[in-house]
N, CA, C and O atoms as a GROMACS GRO file, in nm:
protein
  420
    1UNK      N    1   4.229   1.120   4.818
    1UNK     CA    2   4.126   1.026   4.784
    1UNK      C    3   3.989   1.088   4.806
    1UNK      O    4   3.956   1.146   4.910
    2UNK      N    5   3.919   1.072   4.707
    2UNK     CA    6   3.738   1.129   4.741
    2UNK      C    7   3.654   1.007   4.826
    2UNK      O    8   3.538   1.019   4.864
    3UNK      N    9   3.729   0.901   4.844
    3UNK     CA   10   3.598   0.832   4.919
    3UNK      C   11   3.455   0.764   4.816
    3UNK      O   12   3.358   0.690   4.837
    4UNK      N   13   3.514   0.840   4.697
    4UNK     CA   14   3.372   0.761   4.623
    4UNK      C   15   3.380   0.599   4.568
    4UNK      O   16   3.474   0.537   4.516
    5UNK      N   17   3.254   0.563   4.598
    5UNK     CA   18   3.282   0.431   4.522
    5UNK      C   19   3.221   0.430   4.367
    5UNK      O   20   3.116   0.492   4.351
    6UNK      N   21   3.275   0.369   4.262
    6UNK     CA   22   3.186   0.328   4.155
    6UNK      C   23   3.137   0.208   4.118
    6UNK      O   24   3.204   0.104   4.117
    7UNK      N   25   2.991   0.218   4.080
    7UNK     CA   26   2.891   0.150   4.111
    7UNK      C   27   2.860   0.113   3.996
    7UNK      O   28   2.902   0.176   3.898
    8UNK      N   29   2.754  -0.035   3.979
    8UNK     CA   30   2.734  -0.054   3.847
    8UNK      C   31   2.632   0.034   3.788
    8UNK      O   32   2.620  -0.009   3.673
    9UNK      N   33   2.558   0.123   3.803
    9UNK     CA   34   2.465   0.230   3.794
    9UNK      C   35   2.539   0.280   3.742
    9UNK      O   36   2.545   0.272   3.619
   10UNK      N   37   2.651   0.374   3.838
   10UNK     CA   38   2.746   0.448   3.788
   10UNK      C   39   2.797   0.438   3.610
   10UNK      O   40   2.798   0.517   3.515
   11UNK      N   41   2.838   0.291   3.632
   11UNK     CA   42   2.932   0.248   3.499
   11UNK      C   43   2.755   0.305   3.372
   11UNK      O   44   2.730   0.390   3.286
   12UNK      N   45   2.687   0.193   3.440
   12UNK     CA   46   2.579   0.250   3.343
   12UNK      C   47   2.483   0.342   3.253
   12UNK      O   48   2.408   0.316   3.159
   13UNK      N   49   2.527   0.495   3.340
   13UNK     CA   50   2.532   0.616   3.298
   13UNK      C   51   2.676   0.680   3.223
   13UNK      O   52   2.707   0.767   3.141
   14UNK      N   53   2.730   0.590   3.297
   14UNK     CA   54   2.888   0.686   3.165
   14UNK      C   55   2.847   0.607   3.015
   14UNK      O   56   2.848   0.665   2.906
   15UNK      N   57   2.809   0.454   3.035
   15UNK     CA   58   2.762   0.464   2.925
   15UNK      C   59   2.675   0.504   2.800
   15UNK      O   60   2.700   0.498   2.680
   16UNK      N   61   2.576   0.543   2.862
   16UNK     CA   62   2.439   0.636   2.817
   16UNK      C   63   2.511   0.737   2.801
   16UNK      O   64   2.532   0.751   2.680
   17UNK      N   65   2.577   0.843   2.883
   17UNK     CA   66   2.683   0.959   2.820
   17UNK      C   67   2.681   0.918   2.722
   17UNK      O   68   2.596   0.933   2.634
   18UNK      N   69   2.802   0.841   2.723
   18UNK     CA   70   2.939   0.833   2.624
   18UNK      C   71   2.912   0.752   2.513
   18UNK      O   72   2.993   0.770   2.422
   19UNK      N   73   2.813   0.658   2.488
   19UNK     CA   74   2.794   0.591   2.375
   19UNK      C   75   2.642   0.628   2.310
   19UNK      O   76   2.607   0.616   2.193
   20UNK      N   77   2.567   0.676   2.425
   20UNK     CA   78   2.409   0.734   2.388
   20UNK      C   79   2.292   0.598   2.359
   20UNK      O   80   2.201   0.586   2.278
   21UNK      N   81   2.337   0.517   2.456
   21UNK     CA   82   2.220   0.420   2.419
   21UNK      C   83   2.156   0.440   2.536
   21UNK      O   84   2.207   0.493   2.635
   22UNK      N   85   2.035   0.395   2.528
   22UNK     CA   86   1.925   0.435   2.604
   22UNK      C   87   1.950   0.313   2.750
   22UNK      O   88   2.003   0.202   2.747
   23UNK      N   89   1.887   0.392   2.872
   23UNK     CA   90   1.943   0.366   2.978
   23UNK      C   91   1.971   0.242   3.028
   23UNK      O   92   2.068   0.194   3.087
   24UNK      N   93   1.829   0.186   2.977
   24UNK     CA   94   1.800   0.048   3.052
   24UNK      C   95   1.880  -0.074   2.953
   24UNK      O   96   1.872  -0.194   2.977
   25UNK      N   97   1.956  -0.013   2.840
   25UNK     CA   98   2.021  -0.136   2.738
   25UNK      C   99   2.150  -0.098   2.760
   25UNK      O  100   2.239  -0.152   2.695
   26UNK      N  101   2.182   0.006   2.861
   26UNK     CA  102   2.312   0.050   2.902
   26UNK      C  103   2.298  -0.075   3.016
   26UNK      O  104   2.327  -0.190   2.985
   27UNK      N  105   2.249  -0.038   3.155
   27UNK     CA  106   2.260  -0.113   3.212
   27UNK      C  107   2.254  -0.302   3.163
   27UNK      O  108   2.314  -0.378   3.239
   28UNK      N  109   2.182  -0.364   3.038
   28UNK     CA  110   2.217  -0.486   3.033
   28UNK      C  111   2.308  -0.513   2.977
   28UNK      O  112   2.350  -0.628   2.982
   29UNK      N  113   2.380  -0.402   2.893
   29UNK     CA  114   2.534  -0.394   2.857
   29UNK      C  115   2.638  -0.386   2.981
   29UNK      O  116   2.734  -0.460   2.959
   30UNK      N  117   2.646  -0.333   3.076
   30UNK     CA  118   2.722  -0.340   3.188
   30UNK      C  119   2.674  -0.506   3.269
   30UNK      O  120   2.760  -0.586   3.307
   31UNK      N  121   2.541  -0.529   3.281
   31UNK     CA  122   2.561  -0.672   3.365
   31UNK      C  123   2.623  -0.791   3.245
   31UNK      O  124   2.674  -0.898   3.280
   32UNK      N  125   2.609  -0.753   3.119
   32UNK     CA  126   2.669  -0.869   3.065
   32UNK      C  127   2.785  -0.893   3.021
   32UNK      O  128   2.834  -0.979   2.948
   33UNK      N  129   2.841  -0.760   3.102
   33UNK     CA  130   3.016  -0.777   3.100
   33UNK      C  131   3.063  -0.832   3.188
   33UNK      O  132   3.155  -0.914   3.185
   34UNK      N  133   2.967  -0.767   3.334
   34UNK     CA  134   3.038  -0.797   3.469
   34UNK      C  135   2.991  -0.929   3.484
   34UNK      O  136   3.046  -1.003   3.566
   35UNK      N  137   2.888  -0.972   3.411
   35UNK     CA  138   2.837  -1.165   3.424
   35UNK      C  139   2.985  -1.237   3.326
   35UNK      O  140   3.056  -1.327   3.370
   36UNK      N  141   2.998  -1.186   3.222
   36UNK     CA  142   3.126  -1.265   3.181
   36UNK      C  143   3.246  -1.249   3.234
   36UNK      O  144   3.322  -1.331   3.183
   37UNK      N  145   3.311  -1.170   3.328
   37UNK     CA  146   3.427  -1.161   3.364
   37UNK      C  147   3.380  -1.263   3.483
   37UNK      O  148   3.445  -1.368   3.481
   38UNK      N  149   3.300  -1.255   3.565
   38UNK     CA  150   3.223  -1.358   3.630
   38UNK      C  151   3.277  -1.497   3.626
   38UNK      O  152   3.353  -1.557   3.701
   39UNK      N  153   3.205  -1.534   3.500
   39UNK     CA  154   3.168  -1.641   3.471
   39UNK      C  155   3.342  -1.707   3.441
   39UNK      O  156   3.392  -1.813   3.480
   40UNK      N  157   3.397  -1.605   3.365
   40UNK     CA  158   3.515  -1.655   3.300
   40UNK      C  159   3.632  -1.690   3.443
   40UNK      O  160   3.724  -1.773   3.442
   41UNK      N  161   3.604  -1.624   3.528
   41UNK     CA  162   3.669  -1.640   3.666
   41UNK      C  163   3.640  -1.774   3.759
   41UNK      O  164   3.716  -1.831   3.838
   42UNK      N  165   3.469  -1.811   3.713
   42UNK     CA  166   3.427  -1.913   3.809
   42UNK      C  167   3.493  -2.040   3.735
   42UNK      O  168   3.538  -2.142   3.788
   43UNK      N  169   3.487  -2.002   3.583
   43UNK     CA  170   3.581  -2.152   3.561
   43UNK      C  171   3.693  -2.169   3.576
   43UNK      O  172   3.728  -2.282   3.543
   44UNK      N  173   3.792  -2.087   3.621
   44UNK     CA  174   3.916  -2.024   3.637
   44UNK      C  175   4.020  -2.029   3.511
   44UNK      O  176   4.120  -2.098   3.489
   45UNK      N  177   3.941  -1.908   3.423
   45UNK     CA  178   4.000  -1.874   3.360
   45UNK      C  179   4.071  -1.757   3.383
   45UNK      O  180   4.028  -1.677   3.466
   46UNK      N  181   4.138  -1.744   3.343
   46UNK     CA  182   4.201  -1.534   3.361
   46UNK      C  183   4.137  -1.474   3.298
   46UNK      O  184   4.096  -1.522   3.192
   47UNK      N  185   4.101  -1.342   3.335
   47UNK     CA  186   4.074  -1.192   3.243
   47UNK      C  187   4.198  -1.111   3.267
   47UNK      O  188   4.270  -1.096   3.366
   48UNK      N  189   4.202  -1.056   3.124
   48UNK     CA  190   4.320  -1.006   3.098
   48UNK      C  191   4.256  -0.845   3.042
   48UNK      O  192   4.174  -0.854   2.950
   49UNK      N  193   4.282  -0.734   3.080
   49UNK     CA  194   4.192  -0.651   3.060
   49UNK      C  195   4.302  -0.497   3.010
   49UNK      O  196   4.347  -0.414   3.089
   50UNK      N  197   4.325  -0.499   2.829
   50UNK     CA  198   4.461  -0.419   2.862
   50UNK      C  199   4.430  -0.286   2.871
   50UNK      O  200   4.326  -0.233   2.830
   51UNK      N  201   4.566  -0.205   2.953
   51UNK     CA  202   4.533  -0.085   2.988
   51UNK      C  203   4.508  -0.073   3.150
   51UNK      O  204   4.537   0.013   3.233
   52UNK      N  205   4.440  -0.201   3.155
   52UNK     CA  206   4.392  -0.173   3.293
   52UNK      C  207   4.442  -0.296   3.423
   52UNK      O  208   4.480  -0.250   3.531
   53UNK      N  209   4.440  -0.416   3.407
   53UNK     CA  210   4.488  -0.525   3.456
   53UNK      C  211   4.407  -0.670   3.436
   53UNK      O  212   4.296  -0.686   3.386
   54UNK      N  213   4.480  -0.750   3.481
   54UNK     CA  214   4.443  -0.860   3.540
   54UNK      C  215   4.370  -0.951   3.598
   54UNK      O  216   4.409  -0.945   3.715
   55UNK      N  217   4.256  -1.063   3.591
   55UNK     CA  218   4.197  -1.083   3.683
   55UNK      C  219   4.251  -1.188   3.694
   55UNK      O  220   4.307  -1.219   3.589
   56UNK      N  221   4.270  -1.303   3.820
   56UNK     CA  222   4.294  -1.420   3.807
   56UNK      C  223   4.258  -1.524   3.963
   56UNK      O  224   4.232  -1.481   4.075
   57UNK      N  225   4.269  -1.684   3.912
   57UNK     CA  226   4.199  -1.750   4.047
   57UNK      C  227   4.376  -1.812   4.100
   57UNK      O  228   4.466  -1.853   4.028
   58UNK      N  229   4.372  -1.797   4.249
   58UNK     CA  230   4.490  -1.842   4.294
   58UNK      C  231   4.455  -1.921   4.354
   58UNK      O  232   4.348  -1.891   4.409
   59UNK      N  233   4.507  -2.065   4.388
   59UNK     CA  234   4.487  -2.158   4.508
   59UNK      C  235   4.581  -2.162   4.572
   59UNK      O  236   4.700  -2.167   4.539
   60UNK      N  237   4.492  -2.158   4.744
   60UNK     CA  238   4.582  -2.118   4.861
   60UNK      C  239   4.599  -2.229   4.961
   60UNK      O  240   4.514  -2.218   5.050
   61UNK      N  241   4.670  -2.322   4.976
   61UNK     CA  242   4.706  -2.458   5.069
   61UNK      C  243   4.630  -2.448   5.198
   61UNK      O  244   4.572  -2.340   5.206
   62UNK      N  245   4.618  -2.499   5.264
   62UNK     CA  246   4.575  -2.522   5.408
   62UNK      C  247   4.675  -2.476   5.530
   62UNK      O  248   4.789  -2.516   5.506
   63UNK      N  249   4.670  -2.439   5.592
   63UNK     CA  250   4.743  -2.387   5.706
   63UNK      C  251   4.727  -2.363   5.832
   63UNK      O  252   4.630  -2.419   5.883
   64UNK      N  253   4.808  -2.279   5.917
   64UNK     CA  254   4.737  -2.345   6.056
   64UNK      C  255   4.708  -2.150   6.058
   64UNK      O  256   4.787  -2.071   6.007
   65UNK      N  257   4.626  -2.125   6.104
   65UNK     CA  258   4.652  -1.988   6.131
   65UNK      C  259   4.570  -1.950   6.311
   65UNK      O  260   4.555  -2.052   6.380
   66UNK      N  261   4.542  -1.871   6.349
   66UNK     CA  262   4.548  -1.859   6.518
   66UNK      C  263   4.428  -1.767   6.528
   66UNK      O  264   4.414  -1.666   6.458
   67UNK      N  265   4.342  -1.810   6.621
   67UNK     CA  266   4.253  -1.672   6.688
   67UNK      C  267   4.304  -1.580   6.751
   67UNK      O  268   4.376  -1.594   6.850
   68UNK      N  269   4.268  -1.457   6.691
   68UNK     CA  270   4.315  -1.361   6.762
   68UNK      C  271   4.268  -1.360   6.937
   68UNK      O  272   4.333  -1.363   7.042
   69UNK      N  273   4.157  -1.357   6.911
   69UNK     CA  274   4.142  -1.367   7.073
   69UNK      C  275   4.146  -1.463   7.184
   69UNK      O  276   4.162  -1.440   7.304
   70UNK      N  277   4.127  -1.576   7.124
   70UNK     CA  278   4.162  -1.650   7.243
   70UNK      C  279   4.336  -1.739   7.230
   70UNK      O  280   4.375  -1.832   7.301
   71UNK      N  281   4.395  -1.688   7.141
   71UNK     CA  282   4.557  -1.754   7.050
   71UNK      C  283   4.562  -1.869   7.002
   71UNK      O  284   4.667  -1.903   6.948
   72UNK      N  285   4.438  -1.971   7.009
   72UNK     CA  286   4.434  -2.096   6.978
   72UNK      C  287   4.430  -2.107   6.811
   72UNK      O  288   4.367  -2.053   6.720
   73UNK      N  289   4.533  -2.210   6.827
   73UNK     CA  290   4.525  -2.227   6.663
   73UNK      C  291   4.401  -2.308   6.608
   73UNK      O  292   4.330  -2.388   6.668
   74UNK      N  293   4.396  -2.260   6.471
   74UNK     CA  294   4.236  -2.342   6.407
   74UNK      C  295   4.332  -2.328   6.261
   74UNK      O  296   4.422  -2.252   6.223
   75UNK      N  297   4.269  -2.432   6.210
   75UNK     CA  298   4.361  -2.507   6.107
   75UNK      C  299   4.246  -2.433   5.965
   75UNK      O  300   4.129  -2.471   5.972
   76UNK      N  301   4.274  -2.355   5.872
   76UNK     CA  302   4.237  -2.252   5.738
   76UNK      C  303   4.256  -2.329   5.630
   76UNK      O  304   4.362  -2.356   5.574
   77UNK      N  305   4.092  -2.381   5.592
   77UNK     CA  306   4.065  -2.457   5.494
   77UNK      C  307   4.147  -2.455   5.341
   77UNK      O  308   4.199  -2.344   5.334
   78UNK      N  309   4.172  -2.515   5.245
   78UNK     CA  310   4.249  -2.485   5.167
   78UNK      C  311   4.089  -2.450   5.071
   78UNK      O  312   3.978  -2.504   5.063
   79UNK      N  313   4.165  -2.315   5.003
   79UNK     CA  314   4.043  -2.239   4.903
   79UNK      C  315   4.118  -2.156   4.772
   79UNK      O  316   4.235  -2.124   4.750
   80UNK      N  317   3.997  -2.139   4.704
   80UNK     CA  318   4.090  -1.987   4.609
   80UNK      C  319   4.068  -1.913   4.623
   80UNK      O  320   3.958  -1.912   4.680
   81UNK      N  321   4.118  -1.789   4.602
   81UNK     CA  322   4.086  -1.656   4.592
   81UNK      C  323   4.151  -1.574   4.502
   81UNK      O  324   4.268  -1.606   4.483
   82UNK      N  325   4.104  -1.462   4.430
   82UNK     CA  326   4.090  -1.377   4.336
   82UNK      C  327   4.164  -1.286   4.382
   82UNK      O  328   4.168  -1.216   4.482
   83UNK      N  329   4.247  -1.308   4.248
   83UNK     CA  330   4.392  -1.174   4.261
   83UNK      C  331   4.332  -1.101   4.128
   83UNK      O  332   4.264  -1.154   4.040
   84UNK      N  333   4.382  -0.947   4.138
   84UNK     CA  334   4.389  -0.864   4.077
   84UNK      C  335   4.552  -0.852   4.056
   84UNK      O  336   4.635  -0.884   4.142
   85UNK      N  337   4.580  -0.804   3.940
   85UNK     CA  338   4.717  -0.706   3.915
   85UNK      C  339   4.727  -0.588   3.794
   85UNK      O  340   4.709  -0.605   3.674
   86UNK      N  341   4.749  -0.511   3.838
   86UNK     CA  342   4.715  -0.403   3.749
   86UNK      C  343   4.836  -0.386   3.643
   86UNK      O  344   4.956  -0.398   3.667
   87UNK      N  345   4.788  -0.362   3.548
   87UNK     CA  346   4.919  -0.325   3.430
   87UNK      C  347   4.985  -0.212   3.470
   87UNK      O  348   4.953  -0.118   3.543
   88UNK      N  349   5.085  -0.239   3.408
   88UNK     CA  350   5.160  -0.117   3.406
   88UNK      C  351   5.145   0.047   3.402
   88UNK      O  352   5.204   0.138   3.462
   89UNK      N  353   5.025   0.043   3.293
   89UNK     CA  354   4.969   0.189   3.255
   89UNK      C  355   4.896   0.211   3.358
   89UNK      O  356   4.900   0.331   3.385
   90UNK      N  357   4.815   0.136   3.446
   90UNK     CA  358   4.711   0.172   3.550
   90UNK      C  359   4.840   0.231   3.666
   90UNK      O  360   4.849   0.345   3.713
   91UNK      N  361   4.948   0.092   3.695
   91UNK     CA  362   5.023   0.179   3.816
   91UNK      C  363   5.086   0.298   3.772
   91UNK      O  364   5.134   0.376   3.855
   92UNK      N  365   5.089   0.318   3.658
   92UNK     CA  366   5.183   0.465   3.645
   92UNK      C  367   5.019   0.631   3.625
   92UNK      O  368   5.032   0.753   3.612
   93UNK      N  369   4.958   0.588   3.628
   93UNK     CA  370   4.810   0.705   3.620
   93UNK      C  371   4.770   0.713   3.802
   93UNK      O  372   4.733   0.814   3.861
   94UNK      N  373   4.798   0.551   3.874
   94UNK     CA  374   4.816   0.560   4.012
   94UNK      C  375   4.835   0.655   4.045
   94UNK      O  376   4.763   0.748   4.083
   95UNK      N  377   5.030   0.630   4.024
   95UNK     CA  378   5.112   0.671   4.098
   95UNK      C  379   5.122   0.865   4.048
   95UNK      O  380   5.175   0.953   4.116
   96UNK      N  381   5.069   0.877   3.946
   96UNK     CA  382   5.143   1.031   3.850
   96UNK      C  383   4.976   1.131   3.919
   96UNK      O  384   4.975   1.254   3.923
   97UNK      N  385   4.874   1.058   3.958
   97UNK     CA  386   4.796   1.156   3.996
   97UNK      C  387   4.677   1.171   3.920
   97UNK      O  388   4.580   1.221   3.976
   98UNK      N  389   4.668   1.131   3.785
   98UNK     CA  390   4.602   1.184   3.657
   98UNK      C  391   4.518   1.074   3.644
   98UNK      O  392   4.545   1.027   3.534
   99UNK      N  393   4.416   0.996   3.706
   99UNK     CA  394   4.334   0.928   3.658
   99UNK      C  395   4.200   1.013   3.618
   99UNK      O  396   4.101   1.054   3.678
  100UNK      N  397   4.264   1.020   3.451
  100UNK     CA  398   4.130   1.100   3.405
  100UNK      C  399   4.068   0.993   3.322
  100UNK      O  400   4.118   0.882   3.302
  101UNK      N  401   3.969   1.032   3.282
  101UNK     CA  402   3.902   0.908   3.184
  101UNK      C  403   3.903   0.908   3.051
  101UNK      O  404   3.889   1.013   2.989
  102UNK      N  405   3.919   0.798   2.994
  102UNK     CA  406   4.020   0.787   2.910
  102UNK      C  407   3.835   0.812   2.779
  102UNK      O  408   3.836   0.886   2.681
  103UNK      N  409   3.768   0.767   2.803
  103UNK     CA  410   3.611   0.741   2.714
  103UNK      C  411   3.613   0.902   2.714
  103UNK      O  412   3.564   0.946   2.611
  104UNK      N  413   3.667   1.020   2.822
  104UNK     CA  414   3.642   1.164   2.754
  104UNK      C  415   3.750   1.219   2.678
  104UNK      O  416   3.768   1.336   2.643
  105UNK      N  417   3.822   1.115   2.657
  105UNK     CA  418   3.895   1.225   2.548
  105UNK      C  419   3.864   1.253   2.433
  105UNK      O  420   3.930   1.336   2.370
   0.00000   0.00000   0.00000
């Protein structure tokens, strides 16, 4: 693993690479993707993203769960939270080593 993270900057220069639009309409092309996958999540819809995976909203019941430090139980509001699952093609580029990018070929 390199430890790097990618950033929306990041995304925003592969685009300027790779498609050649000028920087600053790269970057409102990247926030108005990451605002609709967003948005499409806050109403809980799914993103379905092929090639790559999944986005989706899960609801999680109420439960009792425990402080670690003092062992007392405290009762864990019921909420959602955001699952990822990756397709198939992503776990097999995972698992084989080769996550090259697919925009340089």
């Amino acid at each position: 693993m390199t430890g790097k993270t990618l950033t929306r900057a990041d995304l925003a220069e592969a685009v300027v690479k790779k498609v050649g639009l000028p920087r600053n309409e790269s970057q409102d092309l990247v926030e108005l993707v990451l605002s609709e996958i967003s948005g499409s999540l806050a109403r809980g819809d799914s993103v379905k993203l092929s090639s790559f995976g999944s986005f989706g909203i899960r609801q999680k019941g109420q439960r009792v769960g425990r402080n670690p430090k003092t062992g007392k139980e405290v009762p864990i509001t019921p909420r959602k939270v955001l699952v990822f699952r990756p397709s198939n093609i992503m776990k097999d580029r995972i698992n084989s080593g080769r996550m090259r990018r697919k925009a340089a070929e």
